[in-house]
N, C-alpha and C positions, 0 to 999 in steps of 0.2 A: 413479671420481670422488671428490675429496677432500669432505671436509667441508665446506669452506666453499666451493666450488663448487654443493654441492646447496645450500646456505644460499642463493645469492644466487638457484640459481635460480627458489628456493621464491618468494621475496623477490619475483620478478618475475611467479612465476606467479600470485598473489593480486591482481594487480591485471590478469589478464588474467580472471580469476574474478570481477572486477568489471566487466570492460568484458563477458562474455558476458549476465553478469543484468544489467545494466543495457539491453542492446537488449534482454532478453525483458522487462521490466518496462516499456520503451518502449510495446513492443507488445501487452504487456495494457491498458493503459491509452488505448491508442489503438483497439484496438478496442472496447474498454468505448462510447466515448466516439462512434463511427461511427452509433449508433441512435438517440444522443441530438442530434447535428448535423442529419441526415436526418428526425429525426422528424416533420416540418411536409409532406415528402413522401409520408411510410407513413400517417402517417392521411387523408390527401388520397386515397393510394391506395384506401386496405382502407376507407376511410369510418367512423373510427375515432372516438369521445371522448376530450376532455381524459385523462378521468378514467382511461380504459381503456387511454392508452395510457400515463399515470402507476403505472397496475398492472401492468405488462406491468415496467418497471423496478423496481418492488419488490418482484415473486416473483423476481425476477435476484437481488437483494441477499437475500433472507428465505434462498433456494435455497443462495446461499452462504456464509452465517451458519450452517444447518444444519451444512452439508456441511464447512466449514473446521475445526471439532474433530477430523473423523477423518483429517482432512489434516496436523495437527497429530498427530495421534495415531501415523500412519504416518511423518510425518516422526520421528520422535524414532526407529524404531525400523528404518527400511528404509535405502535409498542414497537420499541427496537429488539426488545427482546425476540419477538415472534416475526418479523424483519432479518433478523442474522439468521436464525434460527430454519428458517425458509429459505435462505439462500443458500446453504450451507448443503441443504438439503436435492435442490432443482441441481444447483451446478454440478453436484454430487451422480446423480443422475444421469445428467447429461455426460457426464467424464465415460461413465461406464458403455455410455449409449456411442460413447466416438471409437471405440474401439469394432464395434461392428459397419462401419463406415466401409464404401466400396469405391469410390471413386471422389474427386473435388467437390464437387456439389453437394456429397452429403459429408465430406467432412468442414463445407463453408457453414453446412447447416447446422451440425450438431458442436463442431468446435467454437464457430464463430458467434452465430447466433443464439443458441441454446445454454451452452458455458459460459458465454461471455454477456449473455440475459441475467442468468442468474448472480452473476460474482456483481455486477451493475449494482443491484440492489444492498449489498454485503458493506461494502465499503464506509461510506459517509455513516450507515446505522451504527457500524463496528465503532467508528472513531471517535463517537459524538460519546455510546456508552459509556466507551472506557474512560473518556474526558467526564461523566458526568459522579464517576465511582470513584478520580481522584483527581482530587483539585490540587492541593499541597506538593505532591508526587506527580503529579502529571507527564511532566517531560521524562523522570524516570520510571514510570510506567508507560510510557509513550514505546522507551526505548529498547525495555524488553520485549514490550509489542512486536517491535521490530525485527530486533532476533529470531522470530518467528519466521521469515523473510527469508534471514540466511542459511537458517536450520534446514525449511521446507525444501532449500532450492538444493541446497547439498543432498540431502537423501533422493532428493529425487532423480540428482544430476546423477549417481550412484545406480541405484536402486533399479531406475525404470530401462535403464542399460541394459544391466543386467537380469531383470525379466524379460526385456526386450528380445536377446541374444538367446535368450533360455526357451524362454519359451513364445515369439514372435509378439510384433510392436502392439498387437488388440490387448495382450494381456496385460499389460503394464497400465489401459485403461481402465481396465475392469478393477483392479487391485488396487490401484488407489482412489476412483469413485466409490468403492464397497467400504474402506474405512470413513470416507467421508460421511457415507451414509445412517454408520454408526456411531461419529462425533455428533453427529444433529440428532438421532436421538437421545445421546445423552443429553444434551440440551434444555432439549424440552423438559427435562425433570427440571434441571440445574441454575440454568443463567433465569436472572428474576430483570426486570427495570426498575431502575433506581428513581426511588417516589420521592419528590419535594414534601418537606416535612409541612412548610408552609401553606402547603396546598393541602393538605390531608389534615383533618379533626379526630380525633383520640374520640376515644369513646368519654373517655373522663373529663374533656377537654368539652364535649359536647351537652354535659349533663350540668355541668358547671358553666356554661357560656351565658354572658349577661349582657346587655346592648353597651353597657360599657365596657369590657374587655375584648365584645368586637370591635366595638371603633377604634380601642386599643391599637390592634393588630388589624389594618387593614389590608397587607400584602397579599394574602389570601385569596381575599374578593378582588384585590386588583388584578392578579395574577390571573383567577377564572374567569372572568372578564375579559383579560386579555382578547385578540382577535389570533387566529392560529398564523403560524408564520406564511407566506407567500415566497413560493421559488426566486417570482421577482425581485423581492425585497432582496432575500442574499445573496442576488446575482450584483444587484442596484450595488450592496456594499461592497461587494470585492474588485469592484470597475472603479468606485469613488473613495475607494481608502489606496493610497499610494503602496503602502506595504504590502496589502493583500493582492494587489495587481502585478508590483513587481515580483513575489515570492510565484506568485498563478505561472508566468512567465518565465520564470525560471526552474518550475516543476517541471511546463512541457520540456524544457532542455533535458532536464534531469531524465526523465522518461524515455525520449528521443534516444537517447544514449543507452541505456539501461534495456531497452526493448530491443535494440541490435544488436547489443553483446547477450543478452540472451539468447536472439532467436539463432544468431550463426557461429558461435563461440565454439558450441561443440563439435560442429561441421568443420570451421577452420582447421583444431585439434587433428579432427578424423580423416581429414585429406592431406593436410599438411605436413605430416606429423605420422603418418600410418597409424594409429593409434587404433583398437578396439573400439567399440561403440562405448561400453562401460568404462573404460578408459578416458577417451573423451570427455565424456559426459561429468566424470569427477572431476576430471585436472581441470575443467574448463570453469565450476562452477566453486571447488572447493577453496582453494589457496582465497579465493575475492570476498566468498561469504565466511570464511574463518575469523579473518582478520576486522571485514565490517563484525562482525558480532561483538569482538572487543573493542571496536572503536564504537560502537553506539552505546555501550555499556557506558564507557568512557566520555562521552560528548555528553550525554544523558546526566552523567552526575554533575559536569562542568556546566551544562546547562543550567540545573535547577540551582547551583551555586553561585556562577557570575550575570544569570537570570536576575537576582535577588540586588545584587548589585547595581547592574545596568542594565533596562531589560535588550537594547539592544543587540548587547552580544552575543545572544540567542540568531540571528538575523547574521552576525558577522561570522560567526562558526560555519553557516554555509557557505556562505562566500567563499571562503577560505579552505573549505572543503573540497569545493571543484576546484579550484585555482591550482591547490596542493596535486589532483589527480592528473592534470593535464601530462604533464613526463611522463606517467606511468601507463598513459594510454598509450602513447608513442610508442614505446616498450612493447605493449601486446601487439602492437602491429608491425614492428618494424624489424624484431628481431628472430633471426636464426635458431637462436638455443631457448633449447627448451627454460632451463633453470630462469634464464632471462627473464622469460614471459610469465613464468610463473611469479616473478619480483614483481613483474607488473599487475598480475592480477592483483598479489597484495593491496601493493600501495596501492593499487585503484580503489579495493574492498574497504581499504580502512580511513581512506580518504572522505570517499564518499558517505558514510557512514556518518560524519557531523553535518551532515544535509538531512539526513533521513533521520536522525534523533529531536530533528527541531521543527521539520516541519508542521505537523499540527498545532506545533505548542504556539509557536508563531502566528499561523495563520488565527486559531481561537485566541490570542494575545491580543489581537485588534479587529475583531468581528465579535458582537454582541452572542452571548450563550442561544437565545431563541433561534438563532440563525444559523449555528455551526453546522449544521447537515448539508444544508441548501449550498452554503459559503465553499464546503470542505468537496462536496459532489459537483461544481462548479469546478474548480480547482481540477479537480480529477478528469470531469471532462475533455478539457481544452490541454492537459497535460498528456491525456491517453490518445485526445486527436488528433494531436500532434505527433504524442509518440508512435503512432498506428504506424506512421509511415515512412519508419525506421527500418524496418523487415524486409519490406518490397523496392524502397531504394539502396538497402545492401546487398539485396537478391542482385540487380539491376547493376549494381559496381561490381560483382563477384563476377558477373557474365562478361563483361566489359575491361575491366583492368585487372581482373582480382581483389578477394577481401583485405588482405591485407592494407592495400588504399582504402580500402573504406572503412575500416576499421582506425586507419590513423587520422582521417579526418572528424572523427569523432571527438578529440580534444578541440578542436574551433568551438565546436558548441558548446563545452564547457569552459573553456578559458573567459568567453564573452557572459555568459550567464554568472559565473565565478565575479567578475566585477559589478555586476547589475549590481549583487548581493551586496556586495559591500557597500558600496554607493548605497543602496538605499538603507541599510541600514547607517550609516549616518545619518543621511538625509530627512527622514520619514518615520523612522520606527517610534523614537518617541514621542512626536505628536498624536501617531494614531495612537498609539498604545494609552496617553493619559483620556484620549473620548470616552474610554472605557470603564466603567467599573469593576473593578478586580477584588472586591471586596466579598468573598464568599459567605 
């Protein structure tokens, strides 16, 4: 096969390396999303508290904030392929395994523990792949990654409703860890890792090599030589690059927010509102992931366009993402009418939505490539241990004032994060960003 045969068909296969992670990333998110739809049946069942069952979702998040640095630490130095593909597989598992749960303790163990073990590992290998299959395209394959996100949460928000209703809240587990289980074997046929050409000798390449066109090309041997990445090291960089610290920082906000409107969105709906459980469970999650879907589309191509320009305004699109959402959160808490709040999920969906198209692209914008797993599973950590404890302090406001206060106090968190962003993207983005070599 000639050269530019294998070229087109590289060409082709990275986007079939987006369409595999993008249905697993579907389906993390969707079943993330199946405990929190059903939840107004599991505590009805096990006879459960606000509070208790707001904790039940933030040892899920605390579990996987642990757990995500070693996943990160493994991703930078194992096959990411056989890394997703495993994870994809365990959490899989575990989803179907939470639907036989009888009481808190075995669903801290199988939801918390077990799902939230597995998804740990998925993440930082997912993100690092998809970055390593498109350099050029990045932030717009970043962003339909993303759409995976809003896709997953709607069918689910839908979906698990209405098997819930149908046929009671264990089946809605089994049903979507049993797809799961059958995306990770396709898998294993399908998704490959993406080899350095540099690192690898051709047969032709090897029969022909002379001690002068090794010392030619020494990248190779420098490259195998290399020493493997250390968790420390891309812990060390995301502490000592301003950017990467402020962006860390403004993920937990992002998260924080993001995990409470998940976890009580459809509850408020369902009490609020007398609404159906499947009823809820869509209006709650659809109007917000509709709209995010075209606005990452959207941010994603403005991205890789005013990227090229200045890399900053990658950095400022967030900023100005949260800043944009804060009204619209007010909105979902504060209003009477329905139509209202449904304006507010919008704009929250599509706001937020140029935060989520830039993230990774940013943070690997000013973190060296060897490092990106450790950097981005850092990142995730401290943004999910933060967000953990989202769930159990709006359990805690819903017993006490009502969610609707704690649902409106969720723009403070974004409104201050919304300025970090911009601030530091003035301030900081392009000094870090020239440390780097961006020369693919």
């Amino acid at each position: 096969m000639n050269q530019a045969a294998v070229g087109r068909r590289g060409a082709r296969y990275k986007w079939e390396v987006l369409a595999l992670l993008w249905v697993a990333y579907l389906l993390n998110q969707a079943d993330r999303q199946v405990f929190n739809v059903v939840l107004p049946l599991i505590r009805e069942d096990l006879g459960l508290s606000d509070v208790a069952i707001g904790s039940i979702a933030t040892i899920f998040n605390l579990f996987y904030a642990v757990l995500v640095p070693i996943g990160g630490l493994v991703g930078d130095r194992f096959s990411r392929k056989w890394i997703v593909t495993g994870s994809i597989l365990f959490w899989s598992v575990a989803t179907m395994f939470t639907g036989l749960c009888n009481g808190f303790l075995m669903l801290v163990m199988m939801r918390s523990i077990a799902t939230g073990g597995g998804e740990a590992f998925f993440g930082p290998a997912n993100y690092s792949l998809l970055a390593q299959y498109h350099e050029r395209t990045r932030a717009f394959a970043m962003s339909i990654h993303q759409t995976a996100y809003y896709i997953g949460i709607i069918i689910s928000g839908y979906a698990a409703g209405y098997i819930g209703q149908l046929w009671g809240w264990r089946s809605a587990f089994y049903v979507f860890g049993s797809i799961g289980v059958i995306h990770g074997i396709v898998m294993i046929f399908r998704l490959k890792d993406k080899r350095d050409p540099a690192t690898e000798a051709t047969p032709e390449a090897a029969v022909g090599a002379t001690p002068e066109t090794a010392a030619a090309t020494p990248d190779s041997a420098t490259r195998a030589a290399a020493p493997r990445a250390r968790l420390t090291d891309g812990f060390r960089l995301v502490f000592t690059t301003p950017t990467a610290l402020i962006l860390t920082v403004c993920f937990a906000g992002l998260i924080f927010v993001l995990t409470g409107y998940l976890t009580w969105m459809p509850t408020y709906l369902f009490e609020r509102f007398d609404m159906d459980l499947s009823g809820a469970g869509f209006h709650s999650m659809f109007y917000t992931h509709l709209f995010a879907f075209f606005g990452v589309l959207l941010a994603g191509r403005l991205s890789d366009r005013l990227g090229r320009l200045h890399p900053a305004w990658r950095m400022a699109m967030q900023g100005f993402g949260l800043l944009a959402a804060v009204p619209f959160i007010l909105l979902m808490g504060n209003s009477a009418t329905l139509w209202v709040i449904y304006v507010g999920f919008a704009g929250f969906g599509f706001a937020r939505a140029f935060f989520d198209a830039n993230t990774y692209t940013v943070l690997y914008d000013v973190i060296p490539p060897r490092y990106h797993s450790s950097a981005s599973s850092l990142m995730m950590m401290i943004g999910f241990g933060i967000g953990a404890l989202a769930p159990v302090v709006l359990g805690a406001v819903k017993q006490a004032v009502g969610l609707s206060f704690g649902i409106s106090m969720l723009a403070v968190v974004w409104l201050i994060c919304g300025a970090g962003m911009v601030l530091g993207a003035k301030l900081f983005y392009l000094k870090d960003y020239n440390k780097i070599d961006h020369e693919q």
